[in-house]
DODRENGU-111946 format. One line per 5 residues: number of its first residue (from 1); their letters; for each residue x, y, z of C-alpha. Coordinates in steps of 0.02 Angstrom, whole numbers, plus 50000, padded with zeros to 5 digits. Layout:
N
NUM	a	X,Y,Z | ... $
//
This chain:
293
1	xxxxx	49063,48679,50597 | 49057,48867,50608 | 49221,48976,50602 | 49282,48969,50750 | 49427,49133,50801 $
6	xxxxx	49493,49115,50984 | 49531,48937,50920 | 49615,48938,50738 | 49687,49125,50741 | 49711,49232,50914 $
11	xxxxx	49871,49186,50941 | 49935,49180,50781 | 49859,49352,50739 | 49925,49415,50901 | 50101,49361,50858 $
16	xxxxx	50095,49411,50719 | 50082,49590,50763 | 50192,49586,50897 | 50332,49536,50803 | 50297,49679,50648 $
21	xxxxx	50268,49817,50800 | 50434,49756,50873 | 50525,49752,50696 | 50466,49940,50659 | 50512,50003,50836 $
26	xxxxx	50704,49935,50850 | 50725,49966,50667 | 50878,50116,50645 | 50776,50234,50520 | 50924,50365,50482 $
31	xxxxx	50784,50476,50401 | 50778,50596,50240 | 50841,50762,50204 | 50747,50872,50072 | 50849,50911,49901 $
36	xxxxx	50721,50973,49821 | 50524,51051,49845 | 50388,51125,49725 | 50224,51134,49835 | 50170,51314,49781 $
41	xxxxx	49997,51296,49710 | 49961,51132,49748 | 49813,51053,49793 | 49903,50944,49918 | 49871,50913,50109 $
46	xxxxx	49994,50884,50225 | 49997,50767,50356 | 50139,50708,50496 | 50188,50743,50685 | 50346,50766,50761 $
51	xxxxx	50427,50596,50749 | 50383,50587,50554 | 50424,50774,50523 | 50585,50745,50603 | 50641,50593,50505 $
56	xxxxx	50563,50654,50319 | 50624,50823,50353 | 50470,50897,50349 | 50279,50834,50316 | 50225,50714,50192 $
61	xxxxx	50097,50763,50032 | 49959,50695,49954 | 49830,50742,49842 | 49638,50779,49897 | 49532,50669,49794 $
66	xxxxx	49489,50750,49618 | 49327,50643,49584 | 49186,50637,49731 | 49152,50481,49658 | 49303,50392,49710 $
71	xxxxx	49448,50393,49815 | 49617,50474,49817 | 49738,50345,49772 | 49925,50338,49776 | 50052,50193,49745 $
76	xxxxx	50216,50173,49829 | 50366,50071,49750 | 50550,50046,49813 | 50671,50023,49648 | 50844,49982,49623 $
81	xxxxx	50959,50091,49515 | 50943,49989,49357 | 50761,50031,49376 | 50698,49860,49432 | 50542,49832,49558 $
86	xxxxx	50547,49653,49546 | 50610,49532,49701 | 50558,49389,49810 | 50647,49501,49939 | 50612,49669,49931 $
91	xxxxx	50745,49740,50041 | 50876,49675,49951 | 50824,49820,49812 | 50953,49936,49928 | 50793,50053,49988 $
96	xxxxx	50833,50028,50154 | 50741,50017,50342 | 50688,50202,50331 | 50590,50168,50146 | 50520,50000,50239 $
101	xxxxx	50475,50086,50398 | 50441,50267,50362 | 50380,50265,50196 | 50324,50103,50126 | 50229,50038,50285 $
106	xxxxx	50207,50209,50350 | 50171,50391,50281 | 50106,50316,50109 | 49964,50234,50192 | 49948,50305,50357 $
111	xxxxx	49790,50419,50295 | 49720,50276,50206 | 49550,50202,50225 | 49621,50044,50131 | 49764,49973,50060 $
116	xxxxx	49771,49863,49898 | 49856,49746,49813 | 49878,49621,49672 | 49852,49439,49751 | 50019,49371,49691 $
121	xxxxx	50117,49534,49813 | 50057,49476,49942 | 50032,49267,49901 | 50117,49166,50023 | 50143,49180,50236 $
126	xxxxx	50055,49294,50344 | 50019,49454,50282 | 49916,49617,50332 | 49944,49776,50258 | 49956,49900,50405 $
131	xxxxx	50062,50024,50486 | 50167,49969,50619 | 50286,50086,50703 | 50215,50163,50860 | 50244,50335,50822 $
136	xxxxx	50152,50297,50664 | 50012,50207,50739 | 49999,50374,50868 | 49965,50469,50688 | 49844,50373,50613 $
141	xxxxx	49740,50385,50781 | 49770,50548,50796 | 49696,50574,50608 | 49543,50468,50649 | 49569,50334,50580 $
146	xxxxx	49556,50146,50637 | 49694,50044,50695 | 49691,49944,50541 | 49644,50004,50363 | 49531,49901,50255 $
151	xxxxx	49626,49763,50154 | 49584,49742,49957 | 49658,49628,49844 | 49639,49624,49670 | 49629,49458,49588 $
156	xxxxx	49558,49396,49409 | 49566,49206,49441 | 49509,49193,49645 | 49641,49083,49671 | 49687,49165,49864 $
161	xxxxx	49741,49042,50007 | 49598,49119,50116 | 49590,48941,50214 | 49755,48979,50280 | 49822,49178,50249 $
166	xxxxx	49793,49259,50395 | 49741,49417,50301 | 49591,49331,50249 | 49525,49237,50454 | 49541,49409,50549 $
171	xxxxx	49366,49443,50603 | 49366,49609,50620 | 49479,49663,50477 | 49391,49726,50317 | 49434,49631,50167 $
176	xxxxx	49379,49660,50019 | 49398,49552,49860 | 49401,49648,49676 | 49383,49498,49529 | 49277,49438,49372 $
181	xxxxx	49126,49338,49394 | 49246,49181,49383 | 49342,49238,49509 | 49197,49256,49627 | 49138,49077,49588 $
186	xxxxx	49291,49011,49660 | 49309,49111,49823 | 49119,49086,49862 | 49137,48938,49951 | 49268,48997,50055 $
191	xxxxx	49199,49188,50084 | 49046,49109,50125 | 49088,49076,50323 | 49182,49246,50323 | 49063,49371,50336 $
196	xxxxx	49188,49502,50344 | 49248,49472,50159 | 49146,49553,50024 | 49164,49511,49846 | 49179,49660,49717 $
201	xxxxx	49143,49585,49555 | 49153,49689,49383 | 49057,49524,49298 | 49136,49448,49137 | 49287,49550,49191 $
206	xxxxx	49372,49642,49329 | 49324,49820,49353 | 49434,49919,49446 | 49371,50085,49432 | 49194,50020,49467 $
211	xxxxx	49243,49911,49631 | 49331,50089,49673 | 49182,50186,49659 | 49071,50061,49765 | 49211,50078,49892 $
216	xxxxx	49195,50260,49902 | 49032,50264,49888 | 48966,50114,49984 | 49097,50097,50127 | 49152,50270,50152 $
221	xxxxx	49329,50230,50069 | 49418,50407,50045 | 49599,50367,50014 | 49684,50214,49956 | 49861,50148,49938 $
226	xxxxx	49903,50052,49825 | 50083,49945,49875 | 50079,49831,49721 | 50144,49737,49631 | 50166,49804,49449 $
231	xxxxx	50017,49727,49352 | 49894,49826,49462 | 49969,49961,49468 | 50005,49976,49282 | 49820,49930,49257 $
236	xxxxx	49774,50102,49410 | 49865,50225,49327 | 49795,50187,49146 | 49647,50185,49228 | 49675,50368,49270 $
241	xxxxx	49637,50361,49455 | 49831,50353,49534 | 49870,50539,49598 | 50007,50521,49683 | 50182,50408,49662 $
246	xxxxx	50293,50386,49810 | 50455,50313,49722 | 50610,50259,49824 | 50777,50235,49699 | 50917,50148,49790 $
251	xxxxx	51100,50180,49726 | 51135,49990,49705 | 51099,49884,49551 | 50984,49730,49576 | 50808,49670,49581 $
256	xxxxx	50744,49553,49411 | 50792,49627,49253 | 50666,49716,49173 | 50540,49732,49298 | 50495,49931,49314 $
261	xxxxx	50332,49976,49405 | 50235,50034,49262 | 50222,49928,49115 | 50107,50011,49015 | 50147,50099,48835 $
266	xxxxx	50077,50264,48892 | 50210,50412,48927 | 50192,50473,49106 | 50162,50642,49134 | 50216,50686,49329 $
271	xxxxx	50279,50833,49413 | 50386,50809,49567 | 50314,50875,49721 | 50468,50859,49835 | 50628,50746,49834 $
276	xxxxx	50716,50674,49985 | 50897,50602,50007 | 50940,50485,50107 | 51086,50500,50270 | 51211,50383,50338 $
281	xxxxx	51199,50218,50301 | 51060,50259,50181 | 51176,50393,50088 | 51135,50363,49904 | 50950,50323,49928 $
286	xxxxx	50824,50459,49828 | 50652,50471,49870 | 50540,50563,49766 | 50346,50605,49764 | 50264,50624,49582 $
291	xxx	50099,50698,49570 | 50023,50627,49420 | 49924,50734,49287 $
//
């Protein structure tokens, strides 16, 4: 029987959205306040209209890309104060609705041409990785940009619930799958009545860098955001190809012990580019944007 849309997914992709629009637009973002700023010299762009300038107290970074063979990628984390990234439910990590709204589905990935993540992030319900407030909707538009950026997921096993995620039965989403040859073999049968899913396999093993450089070069991929979780992003920035961090600290305690998000041995080497604190009910909260060298 061949996939059939209107049938299995309209109205459950409709709701969907409705719901996350309606979340973003009656959510109280209190907004930032700038501490601290060191722009001078950058190569930076900045991006933002008057609802997003008003609430980050000015307009948000990033970094051009620094290889014209791939794509300018940043990664955005919220952590508690003990450091921790880890937790089945992300807000209890004290960021708050103006990390959730503004930043983390918001300015971060607003510019992008795609947003990944590893499979296990995002394992489990409905999921698409999108922007959803309407003022934030108005500036991707307004940047040229479709409504919804392409969705990659990074996976070594191919063990995705693509029968029923509806990330993976949205016909006119991009998806794209990065995995081993393994990996591949297992989705196959499922990707095979999606025509909207490629697979990006490295062969014996994943490749990262390569399935970024086929995006760039083979589906015009400019800017990516990467929203997690900590494997994939440890695995990005030893890769060398993470520019940018956008790192929320809350001022509570929390989150599973021992769970930073970067794993790696390496030592990073970042200069801030601004910091942001937060107001009212969010007094306490730190935001800060690394650039990383």
């Amino acid at each position: 029987m061949a996939y059939n849309w209107e049938m299995e997914w309209a109205d459950r992709f409709e709701s969907f959205v409705g719901k996350k629009i309606a979340a973003a637009a009656a959510a109280d973002i209190p907004g930032y306040i700038t501490v601290e700023s060191d722009t001078e010299g950058r190569t930076l762009s900045a991006i933002g209209n008057s609802w997003t300038t008003e609430r980050f107290d000015g307009r948000f970074y990033e970094s051009w890309p620094t290889d014209p063979a791939l794509p300018a990628v940043n990664t955005v984390f919220v952590q508690s104060a003990d450091g921790n990234t880890g937790s089945d439910t992300p807000m209890e990590l004290g960021g708050g609705l103006t990390d959730k709204h503004l930043i983390y589905e918001g300015l971060s990935s607003v510019h992008a041409d795609a947003i990944i993540s590893g499979s296990t992030t995002i394992a489990g319900g409905d999921t698409v990785m999108a922007i959803w407030h309407p003022k934030l909707i108005s500036l991707r538009i307004a940047l040229g940009l479709p409504r919804y950026p392409a969705q990659v997921v990074a996976t070594r096993t191919g063990d995705l619930d693509i029968e029923s995620s509806l990330l993976y039965n949205v016909p006119y989403l991009r998806v794209f799958i990065i995995t081993n040859d393994d990996g591949a073999e297992a989705v196959r049968p499922h990707t095979s009545t999606r025509p909207w899913i490629q697979v990006l396999s490295g062969g014996a093993s994943s490749d990262l860098v390569g399935a970024l450089r086929t995006l760039r070069a083979d589906h015009g991929v400019t800017r990516v955001s990467s929203i997690g979780g900590r494997t994939l992003t440890t695995q990005l920035i030893d890769a060398g190809v993470v520019q940018d961090i956008y790192l929320t600290t809350s001022p509570i305690p929390g989150g599973e012990p021992n769970t930073p998000f970067y794993t790696g041995e390496s030592k990073l080497n970042t200069r801030l580019v601004v910091k942001k604190a937060g107001q009212g009910d969010e007094a306490g909260v730190a935001f800060e944007h690394f650039v990383l060298s």
